[in-house]
C-alpha positions as CSV (number, residue, x, y, z in Angstrom):
1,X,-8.0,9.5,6.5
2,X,-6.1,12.2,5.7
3,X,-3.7,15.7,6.8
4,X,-4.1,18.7,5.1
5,X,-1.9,21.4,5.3
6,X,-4.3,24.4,6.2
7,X,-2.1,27.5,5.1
8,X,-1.8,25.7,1.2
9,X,-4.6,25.9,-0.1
10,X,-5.0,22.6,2.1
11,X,-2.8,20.6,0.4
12,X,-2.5,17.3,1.5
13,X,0.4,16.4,3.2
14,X,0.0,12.9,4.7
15,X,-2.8,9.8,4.0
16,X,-2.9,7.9,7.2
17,X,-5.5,4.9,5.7
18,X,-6.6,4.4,2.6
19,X,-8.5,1.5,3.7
20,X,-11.9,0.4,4.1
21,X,-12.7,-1.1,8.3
22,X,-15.1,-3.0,10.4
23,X,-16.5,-1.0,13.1
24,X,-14.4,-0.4,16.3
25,X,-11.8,1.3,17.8
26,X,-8.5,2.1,16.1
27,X,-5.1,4.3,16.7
28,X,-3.4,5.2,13.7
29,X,0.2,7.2,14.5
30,X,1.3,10.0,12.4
31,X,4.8,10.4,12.0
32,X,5.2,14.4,11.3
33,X,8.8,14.6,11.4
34,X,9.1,16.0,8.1
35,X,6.5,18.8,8.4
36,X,6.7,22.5,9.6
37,X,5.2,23.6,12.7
38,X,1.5,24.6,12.0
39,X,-1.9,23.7,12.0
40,X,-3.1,21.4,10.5
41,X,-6.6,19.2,9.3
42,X,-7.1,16.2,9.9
43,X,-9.9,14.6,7.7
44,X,-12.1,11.6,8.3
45,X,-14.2,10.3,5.6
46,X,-17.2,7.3,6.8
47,X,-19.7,6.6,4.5
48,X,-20.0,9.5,2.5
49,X,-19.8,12.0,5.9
50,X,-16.6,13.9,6.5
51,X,-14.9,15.2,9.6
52,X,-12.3,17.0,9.9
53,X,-10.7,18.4,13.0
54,X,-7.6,20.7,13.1
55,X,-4.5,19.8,15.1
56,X,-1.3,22.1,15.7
57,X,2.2,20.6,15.6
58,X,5.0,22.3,16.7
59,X,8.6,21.0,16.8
């Protein structure tokens, strides 16, 4: 799971797991402290099918 930056050429800026999981439930926090305000794209990878969904932070 990833964060893409979506003004950059959607450069990533944060991996959230790198992991492989059992099915289920999880919360994964995202500490953006260090980023701009902005949207961004949150990508989701499960076998071979990815979703991505695009989130705004602001400060």
């Amino acid at each position: 799971m990833g964060v893409r930056n979506a003004a950059g050429y959607g450069k990533t800026v944060a991996v959230l797991l790198e992991a492989n999981r059992a099915a289920g439930a999880y919360t994964i926090d995202w500490n953006a402290a260090a980023l701009a305000s902005g949207t961004y794209a949150v990508r989701l990878r499960v076998d071979g099918i990815d979703r991505a969904v695009s989130r705004l932070l602001r400060e």
